[in-house]
KENUTI-448086 format. One record per residue: x, y, z of N, C-alpha, C in turn; residue in three letters. Coordinates in steps of 0.02 Angstrom, whole numbers, padded with zeros to 5 digits, always signed. Layout:
BEGIN
XYZXYZXYZAla/...
END
This chain:
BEGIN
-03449-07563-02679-03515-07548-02709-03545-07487-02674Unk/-03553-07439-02708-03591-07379-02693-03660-07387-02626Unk/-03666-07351-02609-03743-07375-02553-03785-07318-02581Unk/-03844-07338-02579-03906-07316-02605-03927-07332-02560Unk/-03989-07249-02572-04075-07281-02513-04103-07328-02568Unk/-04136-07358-02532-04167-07422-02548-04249-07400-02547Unk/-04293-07422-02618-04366-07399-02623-04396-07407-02548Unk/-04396-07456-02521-04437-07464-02457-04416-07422-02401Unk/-04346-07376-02398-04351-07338-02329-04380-07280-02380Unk/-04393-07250-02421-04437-07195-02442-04494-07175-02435Unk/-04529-07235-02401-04598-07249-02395-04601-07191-02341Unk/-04658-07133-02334-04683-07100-02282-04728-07132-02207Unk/-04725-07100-02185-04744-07128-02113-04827-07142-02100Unk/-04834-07201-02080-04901-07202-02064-04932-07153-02039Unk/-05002-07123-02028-05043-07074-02011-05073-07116-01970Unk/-05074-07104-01873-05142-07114-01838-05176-07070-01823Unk/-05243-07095-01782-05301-07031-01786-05265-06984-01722Unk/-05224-07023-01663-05188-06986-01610-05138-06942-01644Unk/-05109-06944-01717-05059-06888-01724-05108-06844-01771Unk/-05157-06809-01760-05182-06773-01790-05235-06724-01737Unk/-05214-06660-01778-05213-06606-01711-05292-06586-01739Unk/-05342-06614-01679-05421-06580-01706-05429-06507-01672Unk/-05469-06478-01713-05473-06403-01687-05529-06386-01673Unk/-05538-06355-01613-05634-06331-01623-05654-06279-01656Unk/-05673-06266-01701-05691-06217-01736-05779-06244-01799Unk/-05828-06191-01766-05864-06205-01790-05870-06195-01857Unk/-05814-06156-01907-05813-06170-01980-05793-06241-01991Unk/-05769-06275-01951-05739-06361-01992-05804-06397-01984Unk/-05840-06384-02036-05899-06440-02046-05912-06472-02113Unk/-05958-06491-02108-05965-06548-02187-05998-06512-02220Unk/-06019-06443-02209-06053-06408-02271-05984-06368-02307Unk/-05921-06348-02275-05885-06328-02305-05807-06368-02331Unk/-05820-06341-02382-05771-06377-02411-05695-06356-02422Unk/-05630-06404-02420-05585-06390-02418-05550-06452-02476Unk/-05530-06399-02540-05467-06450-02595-05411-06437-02588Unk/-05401-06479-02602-05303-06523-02599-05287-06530-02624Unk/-05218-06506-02666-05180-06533-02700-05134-06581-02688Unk/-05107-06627-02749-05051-06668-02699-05088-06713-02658Unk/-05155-06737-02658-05176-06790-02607-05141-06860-02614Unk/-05110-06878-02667-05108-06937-02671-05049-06967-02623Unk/-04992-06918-02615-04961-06937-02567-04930-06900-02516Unk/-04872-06903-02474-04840-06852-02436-04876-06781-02403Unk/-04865-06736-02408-04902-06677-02364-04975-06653-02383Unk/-04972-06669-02419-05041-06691-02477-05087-06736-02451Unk/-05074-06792-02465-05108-06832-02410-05117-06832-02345Unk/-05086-06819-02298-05089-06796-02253-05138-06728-02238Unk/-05128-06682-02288-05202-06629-02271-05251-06633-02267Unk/-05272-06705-02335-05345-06721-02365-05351-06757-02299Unk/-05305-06816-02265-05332-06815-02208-05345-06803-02151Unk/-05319-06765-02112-05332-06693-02079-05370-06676-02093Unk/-05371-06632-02147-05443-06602-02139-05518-06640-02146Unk/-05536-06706-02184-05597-06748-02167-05587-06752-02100Unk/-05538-06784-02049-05540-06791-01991-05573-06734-01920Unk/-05553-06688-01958-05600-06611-01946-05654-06589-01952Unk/-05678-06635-01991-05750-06630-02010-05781-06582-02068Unk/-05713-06575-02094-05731-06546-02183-05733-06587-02252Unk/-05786-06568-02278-05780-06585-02333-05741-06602-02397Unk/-05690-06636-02380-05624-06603-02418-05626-06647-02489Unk/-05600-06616-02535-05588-06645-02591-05499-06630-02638Unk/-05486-06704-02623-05421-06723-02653-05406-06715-02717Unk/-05361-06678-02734-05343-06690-02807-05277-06701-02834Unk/-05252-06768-02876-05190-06767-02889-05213-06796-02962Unk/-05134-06824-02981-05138-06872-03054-05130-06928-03045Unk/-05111-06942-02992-05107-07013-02972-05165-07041-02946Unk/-05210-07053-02981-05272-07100-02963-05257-07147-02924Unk/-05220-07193-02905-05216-07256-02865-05199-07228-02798Unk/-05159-07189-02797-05145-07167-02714-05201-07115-02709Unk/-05205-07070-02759-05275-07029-02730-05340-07070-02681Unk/-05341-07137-02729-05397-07169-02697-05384-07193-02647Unk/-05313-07215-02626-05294-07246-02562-05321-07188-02518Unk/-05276-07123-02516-05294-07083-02479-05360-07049-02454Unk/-05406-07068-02511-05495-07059-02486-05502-07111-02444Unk/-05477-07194-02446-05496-07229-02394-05479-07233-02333Unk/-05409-07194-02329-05375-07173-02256-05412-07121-02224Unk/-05426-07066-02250-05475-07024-02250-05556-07049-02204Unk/-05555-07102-02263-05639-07114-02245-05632-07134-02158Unk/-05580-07202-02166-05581-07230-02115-05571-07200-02044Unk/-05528-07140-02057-05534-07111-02001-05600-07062-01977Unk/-05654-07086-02021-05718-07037-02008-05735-06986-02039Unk/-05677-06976-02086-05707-06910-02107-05744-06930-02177Unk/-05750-06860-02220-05797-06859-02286-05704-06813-02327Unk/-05701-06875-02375-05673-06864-02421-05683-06877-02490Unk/-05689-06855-02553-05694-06868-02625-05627-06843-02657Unk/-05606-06904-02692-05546-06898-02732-05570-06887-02805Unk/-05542-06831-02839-05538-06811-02890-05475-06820-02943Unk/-05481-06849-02986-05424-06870-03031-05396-06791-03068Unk/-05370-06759-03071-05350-06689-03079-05259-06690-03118Unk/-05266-06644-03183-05206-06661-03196-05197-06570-03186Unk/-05147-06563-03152-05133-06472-03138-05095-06431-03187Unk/-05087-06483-03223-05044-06425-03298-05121-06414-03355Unk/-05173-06424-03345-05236-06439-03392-05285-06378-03339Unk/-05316-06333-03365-05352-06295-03333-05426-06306-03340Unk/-05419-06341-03396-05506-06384-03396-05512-06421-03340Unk/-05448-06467-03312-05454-06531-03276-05458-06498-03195Unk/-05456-06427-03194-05438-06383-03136-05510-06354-03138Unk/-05551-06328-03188-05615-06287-03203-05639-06370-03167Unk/-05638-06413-03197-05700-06479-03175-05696-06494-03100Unk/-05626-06491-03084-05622-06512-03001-05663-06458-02957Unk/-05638-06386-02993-05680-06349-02923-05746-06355-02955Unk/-05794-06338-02984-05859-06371-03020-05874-06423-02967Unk/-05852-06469-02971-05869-06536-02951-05864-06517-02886Unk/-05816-06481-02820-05797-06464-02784-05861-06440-02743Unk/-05876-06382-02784-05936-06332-02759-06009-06356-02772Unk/-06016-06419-02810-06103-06464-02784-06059-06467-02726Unk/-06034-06487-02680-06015-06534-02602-06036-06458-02545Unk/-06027-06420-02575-06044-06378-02505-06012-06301-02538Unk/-05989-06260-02474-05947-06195-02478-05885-06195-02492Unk/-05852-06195-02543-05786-06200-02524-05742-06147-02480Unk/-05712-06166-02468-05694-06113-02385-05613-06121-02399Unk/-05582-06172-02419-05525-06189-02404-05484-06197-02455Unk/-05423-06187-02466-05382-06233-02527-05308-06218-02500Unk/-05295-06281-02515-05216-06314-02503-05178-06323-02564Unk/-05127-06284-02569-05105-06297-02649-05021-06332-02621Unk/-05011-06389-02624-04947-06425-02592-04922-06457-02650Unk/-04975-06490-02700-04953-06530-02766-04882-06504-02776Unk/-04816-06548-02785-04735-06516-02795-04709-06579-02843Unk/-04657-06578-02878-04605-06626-02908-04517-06570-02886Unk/-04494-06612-02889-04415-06576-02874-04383-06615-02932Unk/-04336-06585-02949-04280-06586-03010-04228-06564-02973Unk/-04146-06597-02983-04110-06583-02945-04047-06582-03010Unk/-04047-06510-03016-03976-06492-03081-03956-06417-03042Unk/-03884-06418-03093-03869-06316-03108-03926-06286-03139Unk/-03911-06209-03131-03951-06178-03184-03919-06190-03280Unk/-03855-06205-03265-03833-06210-03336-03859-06254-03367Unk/-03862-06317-03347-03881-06395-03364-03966-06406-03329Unk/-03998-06353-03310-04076-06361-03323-04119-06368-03350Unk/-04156-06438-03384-04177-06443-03439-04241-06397-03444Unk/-04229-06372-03495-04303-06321-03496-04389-06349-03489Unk/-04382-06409-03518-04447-06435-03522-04462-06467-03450Unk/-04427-06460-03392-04426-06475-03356-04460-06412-03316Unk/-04403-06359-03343-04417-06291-03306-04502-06269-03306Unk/-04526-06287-03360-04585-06268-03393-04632-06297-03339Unk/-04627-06369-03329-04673-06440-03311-04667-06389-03217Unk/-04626-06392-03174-04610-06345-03121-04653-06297-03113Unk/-04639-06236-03160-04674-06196-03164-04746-06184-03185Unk/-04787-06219-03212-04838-06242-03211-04861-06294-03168Unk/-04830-06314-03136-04873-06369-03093-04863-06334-03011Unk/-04796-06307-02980-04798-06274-02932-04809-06181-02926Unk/-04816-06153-02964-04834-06100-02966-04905-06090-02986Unk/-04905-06095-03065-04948-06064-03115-05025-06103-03077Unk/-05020-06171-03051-05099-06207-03046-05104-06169-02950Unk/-05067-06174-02931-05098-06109-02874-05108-06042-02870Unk/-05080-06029-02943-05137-05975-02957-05181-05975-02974Unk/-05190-06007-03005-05253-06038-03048-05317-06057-03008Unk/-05304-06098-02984-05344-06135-02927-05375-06083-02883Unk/-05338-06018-02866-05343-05977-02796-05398-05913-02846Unk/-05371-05911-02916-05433-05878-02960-05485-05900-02962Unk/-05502-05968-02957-05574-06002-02952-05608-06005-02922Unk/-05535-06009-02831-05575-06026-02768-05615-05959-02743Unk/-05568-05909-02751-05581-05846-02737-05669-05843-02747Unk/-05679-05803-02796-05749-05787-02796-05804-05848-02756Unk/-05783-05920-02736-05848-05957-02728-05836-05934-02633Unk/-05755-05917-02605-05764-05894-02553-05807-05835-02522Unk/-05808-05782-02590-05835-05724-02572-05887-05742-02574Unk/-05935-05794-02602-06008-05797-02611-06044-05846-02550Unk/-05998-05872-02520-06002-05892-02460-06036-05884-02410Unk/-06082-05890-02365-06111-05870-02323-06091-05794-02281Unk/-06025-05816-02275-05983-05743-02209-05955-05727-02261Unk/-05937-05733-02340-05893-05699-02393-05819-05714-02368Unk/-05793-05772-02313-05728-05794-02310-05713-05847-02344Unk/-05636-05828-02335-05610-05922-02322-05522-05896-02355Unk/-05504-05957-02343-05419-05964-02327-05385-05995-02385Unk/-05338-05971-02400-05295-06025-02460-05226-06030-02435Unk/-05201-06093-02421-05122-06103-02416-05079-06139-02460Unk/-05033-06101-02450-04971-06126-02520-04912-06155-02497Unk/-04920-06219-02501-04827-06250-02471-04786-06230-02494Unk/-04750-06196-02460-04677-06173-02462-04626-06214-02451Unk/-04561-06174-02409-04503-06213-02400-04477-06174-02363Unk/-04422-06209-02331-04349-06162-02317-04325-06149-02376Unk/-04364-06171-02450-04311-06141-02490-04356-06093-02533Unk/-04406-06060-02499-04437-05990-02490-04406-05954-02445Unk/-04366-05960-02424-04324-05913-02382-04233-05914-02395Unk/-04201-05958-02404-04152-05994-02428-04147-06034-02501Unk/-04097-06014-02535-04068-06073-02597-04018-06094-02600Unk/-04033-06157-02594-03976-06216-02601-03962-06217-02691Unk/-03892-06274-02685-03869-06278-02737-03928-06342-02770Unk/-03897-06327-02842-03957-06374-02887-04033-06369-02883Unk/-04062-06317-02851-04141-06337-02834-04175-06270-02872Unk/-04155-06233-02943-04148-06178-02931-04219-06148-02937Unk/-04264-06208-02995-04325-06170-03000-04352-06209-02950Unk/-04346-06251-02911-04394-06287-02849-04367-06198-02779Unk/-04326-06168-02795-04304-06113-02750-04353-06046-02776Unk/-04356-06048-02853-04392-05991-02870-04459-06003-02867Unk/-04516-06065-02871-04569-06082-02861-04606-06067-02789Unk/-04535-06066-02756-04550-06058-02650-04560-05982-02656Unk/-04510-05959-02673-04520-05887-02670-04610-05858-02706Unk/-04599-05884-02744-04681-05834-02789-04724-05884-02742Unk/-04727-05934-02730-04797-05938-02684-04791-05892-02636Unk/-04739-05860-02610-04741-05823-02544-04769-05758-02566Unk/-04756-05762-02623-04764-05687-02657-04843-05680-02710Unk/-04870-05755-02698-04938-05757-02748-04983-05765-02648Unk/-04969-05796-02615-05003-05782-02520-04999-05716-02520Unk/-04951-05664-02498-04961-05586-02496-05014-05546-02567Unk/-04992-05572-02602-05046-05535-02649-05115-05559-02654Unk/-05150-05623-02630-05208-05628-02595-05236-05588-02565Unk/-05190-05583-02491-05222-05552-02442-05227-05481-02463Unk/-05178-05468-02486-05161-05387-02501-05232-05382-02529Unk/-05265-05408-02569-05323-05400-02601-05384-05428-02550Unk/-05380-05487-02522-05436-05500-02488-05467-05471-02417Unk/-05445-05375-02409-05491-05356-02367-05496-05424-02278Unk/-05438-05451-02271-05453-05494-02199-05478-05538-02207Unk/-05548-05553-02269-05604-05600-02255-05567-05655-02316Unk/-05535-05659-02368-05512-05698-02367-05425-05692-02372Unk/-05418-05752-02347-05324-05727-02315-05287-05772-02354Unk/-05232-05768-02353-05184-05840-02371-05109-05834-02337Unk/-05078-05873-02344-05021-05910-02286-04989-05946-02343Unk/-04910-05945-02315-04884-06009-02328-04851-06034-02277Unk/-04833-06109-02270-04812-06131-02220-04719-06164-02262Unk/-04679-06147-02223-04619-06152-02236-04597-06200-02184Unk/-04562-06274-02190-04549-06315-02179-04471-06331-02210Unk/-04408-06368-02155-04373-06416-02184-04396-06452-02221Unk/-04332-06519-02214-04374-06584-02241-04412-06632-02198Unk/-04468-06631-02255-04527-06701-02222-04514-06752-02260Unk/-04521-06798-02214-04537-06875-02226-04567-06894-02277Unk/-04573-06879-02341-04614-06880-02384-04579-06918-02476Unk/-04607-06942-02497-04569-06972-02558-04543-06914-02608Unk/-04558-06857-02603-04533-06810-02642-04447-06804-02596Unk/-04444-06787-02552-04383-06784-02523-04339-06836-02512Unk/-04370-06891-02493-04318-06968-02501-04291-06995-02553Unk/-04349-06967-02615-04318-06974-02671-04249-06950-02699Unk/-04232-06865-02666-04199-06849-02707-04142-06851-02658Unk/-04121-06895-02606-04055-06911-02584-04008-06927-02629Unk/-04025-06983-02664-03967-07012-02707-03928-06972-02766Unk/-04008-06924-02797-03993-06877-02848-03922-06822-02806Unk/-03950-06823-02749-03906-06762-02717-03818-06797-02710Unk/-03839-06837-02690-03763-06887-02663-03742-06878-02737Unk/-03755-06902-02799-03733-06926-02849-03698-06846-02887Unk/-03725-06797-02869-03721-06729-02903-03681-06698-02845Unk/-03676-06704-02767-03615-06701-02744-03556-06725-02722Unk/-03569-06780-02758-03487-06854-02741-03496-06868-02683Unk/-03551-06867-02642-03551-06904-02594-03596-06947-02567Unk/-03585-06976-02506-03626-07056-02492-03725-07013-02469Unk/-03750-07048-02504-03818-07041-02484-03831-07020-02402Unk/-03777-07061-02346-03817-07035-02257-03771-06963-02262Unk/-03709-06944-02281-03676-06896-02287-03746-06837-02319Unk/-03778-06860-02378-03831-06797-02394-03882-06800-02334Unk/-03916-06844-02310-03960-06822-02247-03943-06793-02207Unk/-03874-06802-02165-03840-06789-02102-03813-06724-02116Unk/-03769-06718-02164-03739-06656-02176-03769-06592-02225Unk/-03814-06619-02288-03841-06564-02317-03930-06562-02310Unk/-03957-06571-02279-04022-06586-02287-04032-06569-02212Unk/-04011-06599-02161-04013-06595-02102-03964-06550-02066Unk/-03920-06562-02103-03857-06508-02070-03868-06431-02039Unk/-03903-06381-02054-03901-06320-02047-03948-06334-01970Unk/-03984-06398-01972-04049-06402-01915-04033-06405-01870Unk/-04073-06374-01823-04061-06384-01741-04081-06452-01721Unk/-04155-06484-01754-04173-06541-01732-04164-06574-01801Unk/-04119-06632-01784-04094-06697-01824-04139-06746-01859Unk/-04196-06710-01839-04260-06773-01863-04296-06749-01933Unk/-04295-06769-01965-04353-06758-02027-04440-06753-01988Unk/-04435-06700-02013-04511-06678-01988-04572-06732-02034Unk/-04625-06764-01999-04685-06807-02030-04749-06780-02072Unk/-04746-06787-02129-04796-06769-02151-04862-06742-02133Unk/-04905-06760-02064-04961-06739-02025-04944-06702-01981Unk/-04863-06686-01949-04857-06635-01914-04868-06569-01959Unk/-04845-06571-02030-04860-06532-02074-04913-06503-02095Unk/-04963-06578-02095-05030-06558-02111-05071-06538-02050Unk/-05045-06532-01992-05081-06516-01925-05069-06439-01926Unk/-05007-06419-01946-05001-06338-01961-05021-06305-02015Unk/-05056-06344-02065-05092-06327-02114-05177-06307-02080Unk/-05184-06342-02061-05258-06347-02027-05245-06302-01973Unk/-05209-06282-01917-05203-06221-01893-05200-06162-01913Unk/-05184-06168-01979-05170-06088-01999-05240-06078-02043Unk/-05292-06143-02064-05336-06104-02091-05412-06108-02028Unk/-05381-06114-01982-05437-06110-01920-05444-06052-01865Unk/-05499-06053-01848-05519-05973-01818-05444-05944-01772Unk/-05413-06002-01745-05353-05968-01700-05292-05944-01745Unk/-05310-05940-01816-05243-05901-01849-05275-05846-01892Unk/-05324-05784-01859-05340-05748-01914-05310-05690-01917Unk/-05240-05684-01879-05193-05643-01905-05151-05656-01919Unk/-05137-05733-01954-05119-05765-02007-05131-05718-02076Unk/-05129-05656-02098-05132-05649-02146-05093-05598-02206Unk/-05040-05671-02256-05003-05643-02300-04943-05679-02277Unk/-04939-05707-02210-04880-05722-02180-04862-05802-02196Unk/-04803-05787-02174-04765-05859-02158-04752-05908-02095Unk/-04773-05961-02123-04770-06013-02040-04709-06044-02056Unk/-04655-06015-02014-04588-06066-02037-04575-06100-01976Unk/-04573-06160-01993-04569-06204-01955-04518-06271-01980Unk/-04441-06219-01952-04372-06257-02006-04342-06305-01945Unk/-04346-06302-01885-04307-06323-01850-04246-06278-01836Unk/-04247-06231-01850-04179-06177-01843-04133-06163-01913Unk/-04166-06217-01963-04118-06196-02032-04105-06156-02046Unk/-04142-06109-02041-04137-06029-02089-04100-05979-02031Unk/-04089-05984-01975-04063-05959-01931-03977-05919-01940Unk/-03965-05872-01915-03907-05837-01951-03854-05849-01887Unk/-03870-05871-01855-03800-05870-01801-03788-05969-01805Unk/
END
């Protein structure tokens, strides 16, 4: 009998308030605000909470209403001020209402665009409607979003603020089967530089480039991977997923979101246009 991961090791890692990196910076307050994509689970969640824990205003947005709301109460509980917004990112009305709704809460200062799905084919056998759903949900709504956020940054008290776009190692690297989850990495890197290129310093953007995290988007697609390369599911962790790494560990979702919140805080403001890669040595040429 074949071995499969099993639903319950997919589960992401608990969040405590000790693994979350607070920063002093007198922009992280409750008059300014910071949205999220992707709150409902994985690196996503992890930002929305981070950043309430920081003492921002943050507002969550996914399609998954039930974990969105979990994640406002993880949020809450750890002290901070979070509001979950039900947000569908292929709908630009449902994107016009979130930041609307966003900007009664304060300044918006911040935006996290992480919301992702992965599809795991060739380019030959890529279903298009798939290609489409990808490309609109990881590209097209962080542009979108960064058109909205933009002007409420400039109107801002100091006329700043920060936007980051999750990347990948496979914004720097493409693997087999991942082809538009490979071309989606690339244009956020390339929709961050054309921010800044435009935002004059005062407002910047970043992406942060990561292996794999601990997260249900990536545990998910072991089996897809095993099954599309004839081999055993720990063979895809150990050898293709982990393999190129120096460190053997799957990186945790809040270490992720702790370098999210560094890069949009006063100690990264020449953070701008750039990349935070933080692969473990994947991308490394020797």
């Amino acid at each position: 009998m074949e071995e499969t991961i099993k639903p319950e090791d997919a589960k992401e890692p608990a969040i405590g308030s000790e693994d979350i990196l607070i920063l002093s910076d007198p922009q992280f307050n409750s008059s300014n605000v910071c949205i999220v994509t992707g709150a409902g689970t994985g690196i996503g969640r992890a930002t929305a909470i981070a950043a309430a824990a920081n003492q921002l205003m943050t507002i969550g947005l996914d399609i998954n209403e039930e974990e969105g709301r979990k994640t406002q109460k993880l949020a809450r509980d750890m002290g901070g001020q979070m509001v979950f917004l039900p947000c569908d990112l292929s709908r630009d009305a449902d994107m016009d209402k979130a930041v609307t709704e966003a900007a009664k809460l304060g300044a918006i200062k911040y935006l996290a665009n992480i919301a992702g799905i992965q599809h795991i084919d060739s380019v030959e056998n890529f279903p298009m409607d798939k290609y489409d759903q990808m490309q609109s949900l990881m590209l097209r709504a962080p542009f979108y979003l960064s058109k909205l956020a933009i002007p409420h940054m400039k109107n801002s008290h100091d006329g700043c603020g920060v936007i980051a776009n999750m990347a990948s190692v496979h914004a720097h690297i493409c693997t087999r089967n991942k082809p538009v989850y490979n071309i989606t990495k690339f244009g956020l890197r390339a929709l961050s530089q054309s921010i800044s290129a435009e935002g004059e310093g005062r407002v910047r953007s970043f992406t942060l480039s990561t292996g794999f995290v601990k997260t249900p988007l990536a545990l998910n697609q072991i089996n897809a991977q095993a099954a599309q390369r004839g081999i055993k599911p720990e063979e895809v962790v150990r050898d293709v997923m982990m393999g190129a790494s120096r460190i053997k560990e799957m990186m945790s979702p809040i270490e992720a979101a702790n370098l999210m919140l560094f890069g949009f805080s006063r100690f990264a403001k020449y953070l701008v246009g750039g990349d935070m890669l933080f692969d473990g040595g994947m991308v490394l040429t020797y």
